[in-house]
mmCIF file of the C-alpha atoms, coordinates in Angstrom:
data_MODEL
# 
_entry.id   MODEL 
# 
loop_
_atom_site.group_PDB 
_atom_site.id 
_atom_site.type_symbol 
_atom_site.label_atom_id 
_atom_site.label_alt_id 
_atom_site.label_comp_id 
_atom_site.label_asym_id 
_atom_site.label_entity_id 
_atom_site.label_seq_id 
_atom_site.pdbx_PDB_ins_code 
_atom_site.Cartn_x 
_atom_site.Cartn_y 
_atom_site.Cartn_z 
_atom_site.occupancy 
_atom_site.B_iso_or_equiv 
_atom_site.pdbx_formal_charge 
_atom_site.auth_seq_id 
_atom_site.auth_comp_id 
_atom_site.auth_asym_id 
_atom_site.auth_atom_id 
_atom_site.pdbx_PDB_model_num 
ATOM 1  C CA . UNK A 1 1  ? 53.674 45.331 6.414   1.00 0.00 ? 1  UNK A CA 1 
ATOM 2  C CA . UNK A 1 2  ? 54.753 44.583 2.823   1.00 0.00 ? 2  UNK A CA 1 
ATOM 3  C CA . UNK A 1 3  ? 54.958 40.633 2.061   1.00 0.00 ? 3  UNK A CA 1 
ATOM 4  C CA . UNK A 1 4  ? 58.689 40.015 0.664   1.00 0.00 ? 4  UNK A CA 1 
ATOM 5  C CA . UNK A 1 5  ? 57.503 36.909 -1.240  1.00 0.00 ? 5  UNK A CA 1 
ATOM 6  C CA . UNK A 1 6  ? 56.988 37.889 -4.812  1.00 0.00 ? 6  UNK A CA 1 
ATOM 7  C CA . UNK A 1 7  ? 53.263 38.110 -5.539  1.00 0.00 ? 7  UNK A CA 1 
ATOM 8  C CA . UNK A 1 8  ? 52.651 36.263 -8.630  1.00 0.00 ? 8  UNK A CA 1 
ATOM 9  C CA . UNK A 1 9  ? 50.877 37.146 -11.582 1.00 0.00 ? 9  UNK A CA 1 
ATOM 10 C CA . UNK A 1 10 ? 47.229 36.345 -11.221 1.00 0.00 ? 10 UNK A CA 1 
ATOM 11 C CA . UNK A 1 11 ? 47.417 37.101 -7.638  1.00 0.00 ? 11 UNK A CA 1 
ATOM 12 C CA . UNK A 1 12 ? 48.799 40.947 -8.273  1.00 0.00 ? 12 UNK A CA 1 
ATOM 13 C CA . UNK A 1 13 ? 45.448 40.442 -11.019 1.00 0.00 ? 13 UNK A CA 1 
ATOM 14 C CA . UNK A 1 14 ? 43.198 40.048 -8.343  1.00 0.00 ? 14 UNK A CA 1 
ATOM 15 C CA . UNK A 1 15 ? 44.550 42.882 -6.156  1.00 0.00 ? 15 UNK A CA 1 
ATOM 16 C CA . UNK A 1 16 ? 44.384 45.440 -9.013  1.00 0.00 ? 16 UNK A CA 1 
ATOM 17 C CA . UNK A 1 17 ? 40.453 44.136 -9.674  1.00 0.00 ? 17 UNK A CA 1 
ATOM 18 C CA . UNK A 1 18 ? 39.775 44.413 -5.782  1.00 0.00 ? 18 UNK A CA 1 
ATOM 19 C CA . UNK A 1 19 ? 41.027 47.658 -5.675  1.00 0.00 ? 19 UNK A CA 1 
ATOM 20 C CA . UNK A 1 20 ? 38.906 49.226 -8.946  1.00 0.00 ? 20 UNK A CA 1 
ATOM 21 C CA . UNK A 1 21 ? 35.821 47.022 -7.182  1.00 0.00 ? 21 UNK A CA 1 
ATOM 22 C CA . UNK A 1 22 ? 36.408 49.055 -3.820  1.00 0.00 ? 22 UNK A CA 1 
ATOM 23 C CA . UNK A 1 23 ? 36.662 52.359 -6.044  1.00 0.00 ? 23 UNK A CA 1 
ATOM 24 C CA . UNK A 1 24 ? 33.802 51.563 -7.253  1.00 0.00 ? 24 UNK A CA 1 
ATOM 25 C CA . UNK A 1 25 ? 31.683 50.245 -4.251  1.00 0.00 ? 25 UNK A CA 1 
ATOM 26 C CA . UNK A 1 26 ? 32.704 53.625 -2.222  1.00 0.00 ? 26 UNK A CA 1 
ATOM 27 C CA . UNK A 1 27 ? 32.285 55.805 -5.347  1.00 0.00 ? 27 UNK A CA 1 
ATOM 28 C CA . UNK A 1 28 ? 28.178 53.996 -5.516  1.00 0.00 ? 28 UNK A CA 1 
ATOM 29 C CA . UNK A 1 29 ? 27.848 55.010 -1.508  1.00 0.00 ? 29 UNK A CA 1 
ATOM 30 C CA . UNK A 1 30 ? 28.720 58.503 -2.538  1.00 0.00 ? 30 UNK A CA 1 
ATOM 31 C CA . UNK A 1 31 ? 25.999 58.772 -5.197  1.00 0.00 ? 31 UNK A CA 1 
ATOM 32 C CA . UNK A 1 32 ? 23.725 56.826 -2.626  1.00 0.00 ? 32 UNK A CA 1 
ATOM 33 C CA . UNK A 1 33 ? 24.138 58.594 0.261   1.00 0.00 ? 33 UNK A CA 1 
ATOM 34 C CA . UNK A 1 34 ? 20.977 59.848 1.933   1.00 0.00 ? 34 UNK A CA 1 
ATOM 35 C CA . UNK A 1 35 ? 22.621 62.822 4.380   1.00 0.00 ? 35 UNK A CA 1 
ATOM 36 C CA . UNK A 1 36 ? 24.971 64.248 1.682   1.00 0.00 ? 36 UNK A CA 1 
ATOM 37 C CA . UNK A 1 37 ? 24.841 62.591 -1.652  1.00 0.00 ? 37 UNK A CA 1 
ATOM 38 C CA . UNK A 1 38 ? 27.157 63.384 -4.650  1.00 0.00 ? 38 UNK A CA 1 
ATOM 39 C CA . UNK A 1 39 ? 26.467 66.080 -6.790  1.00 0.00 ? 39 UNK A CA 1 
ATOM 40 C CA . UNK A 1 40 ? 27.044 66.636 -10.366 1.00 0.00 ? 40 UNK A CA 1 
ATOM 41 C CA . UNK A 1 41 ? 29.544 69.766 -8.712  1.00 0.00 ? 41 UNK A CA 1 
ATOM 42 C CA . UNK A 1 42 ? 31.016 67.513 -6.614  1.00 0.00 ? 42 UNK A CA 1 
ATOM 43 C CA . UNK A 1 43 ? 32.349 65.190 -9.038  1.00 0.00 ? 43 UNK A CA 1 
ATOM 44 C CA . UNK A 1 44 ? 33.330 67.861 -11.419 1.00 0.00 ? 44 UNK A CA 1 
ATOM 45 C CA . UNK A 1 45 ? 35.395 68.915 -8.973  1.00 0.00 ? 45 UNK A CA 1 
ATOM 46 C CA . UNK A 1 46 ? 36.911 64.918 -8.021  1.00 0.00 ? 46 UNK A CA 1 
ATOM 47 C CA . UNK A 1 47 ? 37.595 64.716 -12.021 1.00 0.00 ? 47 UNK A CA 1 
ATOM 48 C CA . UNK A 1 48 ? 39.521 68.042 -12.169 1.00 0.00 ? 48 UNK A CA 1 
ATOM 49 C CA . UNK A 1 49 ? 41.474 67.385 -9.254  1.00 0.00 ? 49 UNK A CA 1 
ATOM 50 C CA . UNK A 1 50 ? 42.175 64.154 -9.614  1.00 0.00 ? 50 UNK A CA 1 
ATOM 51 C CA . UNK A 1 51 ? 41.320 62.880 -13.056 1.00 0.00 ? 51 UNK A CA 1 
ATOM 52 C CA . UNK A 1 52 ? 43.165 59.377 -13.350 1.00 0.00 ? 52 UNK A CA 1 
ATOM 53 C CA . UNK A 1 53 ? 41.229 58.465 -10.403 1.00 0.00 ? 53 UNK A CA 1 
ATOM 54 C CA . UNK A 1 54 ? 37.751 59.994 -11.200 1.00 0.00 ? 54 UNK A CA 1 
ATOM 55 C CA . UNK A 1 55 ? 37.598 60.107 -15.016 1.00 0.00 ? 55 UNK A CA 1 
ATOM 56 C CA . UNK A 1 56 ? 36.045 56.843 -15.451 1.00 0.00 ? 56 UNK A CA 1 
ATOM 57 C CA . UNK A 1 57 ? 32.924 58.407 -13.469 1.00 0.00 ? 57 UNK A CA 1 
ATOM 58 C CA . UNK A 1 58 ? 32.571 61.304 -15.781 1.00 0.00 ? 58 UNK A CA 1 
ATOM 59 C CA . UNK A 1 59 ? 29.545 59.539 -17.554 1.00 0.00 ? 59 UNK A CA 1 
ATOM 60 C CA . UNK A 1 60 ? 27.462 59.878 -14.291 1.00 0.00 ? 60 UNK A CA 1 
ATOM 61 C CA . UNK A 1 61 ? 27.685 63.558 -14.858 1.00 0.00 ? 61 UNK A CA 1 
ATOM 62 C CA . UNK A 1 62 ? 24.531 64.042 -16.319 1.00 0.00 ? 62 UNK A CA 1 
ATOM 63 C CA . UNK A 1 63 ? 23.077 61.697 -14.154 1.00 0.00 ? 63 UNK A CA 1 
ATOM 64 C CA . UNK A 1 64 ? 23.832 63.391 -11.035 1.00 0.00 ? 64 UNK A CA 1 
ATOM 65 C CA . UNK A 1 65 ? 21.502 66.281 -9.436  1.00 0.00 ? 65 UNK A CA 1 
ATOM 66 C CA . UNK A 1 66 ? 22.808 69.788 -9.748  1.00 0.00 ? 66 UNK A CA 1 
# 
């Protein structure tokens, strides 16, 4: 349930960095994962889908197995 009290500034900061910090932890367990790890095809895919979301990735491209 949604708070009613006004968040201030630096705490709607610190929301908006946990969020791109949990983006980026799950996006890392993707790339890491042993059973099914991300593919260069897979994130193509993620960035044309859903590009502000996955666009920031797009320099692991050529990092990324085929």
């Amino acid at each position: 349930m949604a708070s009613l009290i006004p968040q201030t500034q630096l705490q709607m900061f610190w929301a908006a960095h946990r969020r791109v910090a949990d983006a980026n932890i799950a996006f890392m367990e993707m790339v890491t994962c042993k059973e099914n790890p991300l593919t260069r095809r897979d994130l193509e895919g993620l960035i044309r889908r859903n590009p502000k979301r996955y666009s920031r990735f797009a320099h692991w491209l050529d990092k990324l197995p085929d």
